[in-house]
Structure formats: structure tokens, C-alpha cells
C-alpha positions as a Python dict, from the first residue, in 0.01 Angstrom:
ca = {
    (1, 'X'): (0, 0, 0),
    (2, 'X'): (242, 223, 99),
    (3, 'X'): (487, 145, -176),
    (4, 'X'): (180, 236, -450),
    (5, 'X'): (102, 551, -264),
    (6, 'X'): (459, 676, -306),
    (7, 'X'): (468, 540, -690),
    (8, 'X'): (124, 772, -721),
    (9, 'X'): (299, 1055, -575),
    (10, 'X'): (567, 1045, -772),
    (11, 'X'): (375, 1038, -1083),
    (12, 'X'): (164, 1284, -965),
    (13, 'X'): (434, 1516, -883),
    (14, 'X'): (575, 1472, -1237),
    (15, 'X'): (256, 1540, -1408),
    (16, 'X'): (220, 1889, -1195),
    (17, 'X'): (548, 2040, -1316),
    (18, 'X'): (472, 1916, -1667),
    (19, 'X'): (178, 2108, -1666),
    (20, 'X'): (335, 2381, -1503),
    (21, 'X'): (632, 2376, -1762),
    (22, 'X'): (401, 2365, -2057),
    (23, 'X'): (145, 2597, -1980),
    (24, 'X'): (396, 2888, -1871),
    (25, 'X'): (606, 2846, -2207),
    (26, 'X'): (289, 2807, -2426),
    (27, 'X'): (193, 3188, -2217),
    (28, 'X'): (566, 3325, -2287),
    (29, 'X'): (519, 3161, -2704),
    (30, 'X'): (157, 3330, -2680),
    (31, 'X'): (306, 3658, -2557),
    (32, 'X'): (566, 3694, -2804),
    (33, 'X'): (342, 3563, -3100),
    (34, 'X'): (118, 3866, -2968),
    (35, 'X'): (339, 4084, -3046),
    (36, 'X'): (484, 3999, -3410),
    (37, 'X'): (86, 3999, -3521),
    (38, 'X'): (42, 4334, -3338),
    (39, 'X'): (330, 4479, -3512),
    (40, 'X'): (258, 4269, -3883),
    (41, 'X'): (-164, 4376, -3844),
    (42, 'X'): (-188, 4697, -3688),
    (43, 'X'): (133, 4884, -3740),
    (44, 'X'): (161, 4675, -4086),
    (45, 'X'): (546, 4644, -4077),
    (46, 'X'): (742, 4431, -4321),
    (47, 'X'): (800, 4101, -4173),
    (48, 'X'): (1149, 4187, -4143),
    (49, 'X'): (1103, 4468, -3966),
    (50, 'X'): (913, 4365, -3692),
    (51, 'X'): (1121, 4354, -3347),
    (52, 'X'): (1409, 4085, -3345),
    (53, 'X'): (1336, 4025, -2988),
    (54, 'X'): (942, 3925, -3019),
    (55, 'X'): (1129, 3661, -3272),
    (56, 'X'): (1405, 3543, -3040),
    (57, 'X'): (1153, 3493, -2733),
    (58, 'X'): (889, 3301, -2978),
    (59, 'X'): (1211, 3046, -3076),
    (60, 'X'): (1311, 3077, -2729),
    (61, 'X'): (944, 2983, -2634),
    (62, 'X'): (954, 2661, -2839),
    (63, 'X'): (1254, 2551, -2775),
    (64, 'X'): (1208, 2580, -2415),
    (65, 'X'): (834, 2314, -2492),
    (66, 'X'): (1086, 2120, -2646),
    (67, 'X'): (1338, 2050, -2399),
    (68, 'X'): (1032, 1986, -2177),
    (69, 'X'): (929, 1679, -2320),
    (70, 'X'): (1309, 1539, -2333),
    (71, 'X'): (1327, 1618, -1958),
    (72, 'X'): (999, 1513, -1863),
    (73, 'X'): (1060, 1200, -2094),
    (74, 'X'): (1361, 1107, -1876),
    (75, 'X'): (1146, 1164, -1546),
    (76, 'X'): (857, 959, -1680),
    (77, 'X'): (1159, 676, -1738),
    (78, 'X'): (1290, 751, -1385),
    (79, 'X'): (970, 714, -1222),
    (80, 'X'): (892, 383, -1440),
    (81, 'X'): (1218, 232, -1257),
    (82, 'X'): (1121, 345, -880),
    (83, 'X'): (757, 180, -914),
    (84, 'X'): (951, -128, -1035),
    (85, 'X'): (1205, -108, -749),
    (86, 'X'): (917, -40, -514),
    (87, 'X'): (724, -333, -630),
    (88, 'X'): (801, -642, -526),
    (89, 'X'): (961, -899, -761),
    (90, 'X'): (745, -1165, -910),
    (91, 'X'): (927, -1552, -882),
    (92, 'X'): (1061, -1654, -1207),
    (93, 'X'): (993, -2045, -1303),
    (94, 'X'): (1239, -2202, -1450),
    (95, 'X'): (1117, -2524, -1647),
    (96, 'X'): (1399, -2768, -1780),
    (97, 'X'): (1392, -2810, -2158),
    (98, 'X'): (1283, -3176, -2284),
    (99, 'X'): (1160, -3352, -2586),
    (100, 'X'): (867, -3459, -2374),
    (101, 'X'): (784, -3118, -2169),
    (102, 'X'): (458, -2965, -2238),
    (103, 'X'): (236, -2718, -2081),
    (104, 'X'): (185, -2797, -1733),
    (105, 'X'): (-122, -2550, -1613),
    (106, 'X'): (-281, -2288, -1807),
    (107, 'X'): (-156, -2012, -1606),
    (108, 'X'): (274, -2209, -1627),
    (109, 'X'): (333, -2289, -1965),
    (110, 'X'): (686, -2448, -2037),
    (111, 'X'): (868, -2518, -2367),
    (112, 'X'): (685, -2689, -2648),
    (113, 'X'): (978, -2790, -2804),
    (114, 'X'): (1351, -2987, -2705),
    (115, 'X'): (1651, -2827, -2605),
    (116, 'X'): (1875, -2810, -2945),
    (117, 'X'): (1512, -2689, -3155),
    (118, 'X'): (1621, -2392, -3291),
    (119, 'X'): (1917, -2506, -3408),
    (120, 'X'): (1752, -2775, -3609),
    (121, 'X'): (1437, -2652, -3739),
    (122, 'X'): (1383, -2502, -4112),
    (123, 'X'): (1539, -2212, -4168),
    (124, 'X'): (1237, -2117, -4316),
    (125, 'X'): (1017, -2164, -4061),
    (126, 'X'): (961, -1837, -3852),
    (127, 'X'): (1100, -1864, -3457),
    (128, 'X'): (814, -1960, -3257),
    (129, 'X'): (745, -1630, -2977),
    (130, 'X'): (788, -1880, -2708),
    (131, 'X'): (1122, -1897, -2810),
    (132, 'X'): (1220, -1564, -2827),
    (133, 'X'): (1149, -1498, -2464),
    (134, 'X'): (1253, -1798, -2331),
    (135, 'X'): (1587, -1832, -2075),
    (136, 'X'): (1753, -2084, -2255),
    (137, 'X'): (1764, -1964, -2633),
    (138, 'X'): (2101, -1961, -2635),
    (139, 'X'): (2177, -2255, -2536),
    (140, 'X'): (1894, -2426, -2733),
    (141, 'X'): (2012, -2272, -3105),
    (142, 'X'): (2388, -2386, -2996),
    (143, 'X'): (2277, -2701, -2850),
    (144, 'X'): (2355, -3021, -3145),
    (145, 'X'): (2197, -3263, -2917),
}
């Protein structure tokens, strides 16, 4: 319980100064873009013309949204790995390979095939997805038993 609540904080936390972040640098691009279409519009300068600043803070603006999601990116990435260190492990099974294993429960299913499989099967035939997340594929496309 308690481990969840500080998981929820965490993300919680995260999600407040994103918010934060993007709303004040959407105001400060809003501001700036203001003020280029005030001085385009009303005062109907040449593009070129209008205030160099107004430009820089509008680049400044974006670039600033930007970098938010790269940093906020990382946190969300950071948080990801404390909820998994707060959360207790789940016991791995390990099943021995055979010619003769099969599943053993709907909920455990071992290897449908014999240790040595992949490295005799078709070439042509696709790797079965039990195999590619299986602890022993190494062993089983070296194996020339």
C-alpha cells in the first residue's frame, strides 16, 4: 500500500510540473506571438522589420516546450524504474527443456519444443514467440543434441 502511494505521488508530482512547464512556455510563445501579429496587423510592418526580440523569445518559447518533453521524458523513465524497485519482484519459473515437456497448467506454460530446436528446425520456418522470450535460447540454437 504504501509502496503504491509513493509510486502515485511520484507520478503525480511529475505530471504537476509538466503542466506547469508547458502551460507557462505556451503563455511566454503566446506573448511573443502577440506581439509579431500586433506589429505585422496593426502597425503593418514588413516582416522583417518587426522587433528581433518578439522573434528570439517566440524560438526561445519553443525551444524551451521542447526540452520539456526530453526532460519530462527522462522523469517519466525515472519514475517507471522506482515503481519497479518499489514493487516487489514476481518468482521466475524455471522449467527444464525436454523432448517430452509440455504445458503444465494454463496459467505455467513451459517449452513446447527440445533443447537443441532452434538449431535444427527449417530455416524457413519463422521462430516460434515462445522462443524468443525464453531463458535458454542460447543454449537451445547452440545445442547439437
Amino acid at each position: 500500500m504504501t509502496r503504491n502511494l509513493l509510486a502515485s505521488i511520484a507520478k503525480a508530482s511529475i505530471l504537476k510540473h509538466q503542466a506547469l512547464w508547458y502551460a507557462s512556455f505556451i503563455a511566454v510563445y503566446t506573448w511573443f506571438l502577440y506581439w509579431v501579429a500586433y506589429d505585422f496587423f496593426v502597425w503593418q510592418k514588413p516582416i522583417a522589420e518587426i522587433n528581433a526580440v518578439n522573434y528570439i523569445g517566440a524560438i526561445a518559447a519553443i525551444a524551451l516546450i521542447w526540452a520539456g518533453t526530453k526532460i519530462f521524458k527522462l522523469d517519466r523513465i525515472k519514475a517507471a524504474t522506482l515503481q519497479q524497485k518499489l514493487l516487489p519482484e514476481k518468482p521466475k519459473l524455471q522449467l527444464p527443456l525436454s523432448k517430452t515437456a509440455s504445458v503444465a497448467s494454463p496459467s505455467i506454460s513451459a517449452c513446447a519444443h527440445y533443447l537443441g530446436y532452434l538449431n535444427h528446425r527449417q530455416k524457413s520456418k519463422e521462430i516460434p514467440a515462445q522462443c524468443l522470450t525464453c531463458e535458454q535460447v542460447i543454449r537451445c540454437m547452440g545445442s547439437t543434441d
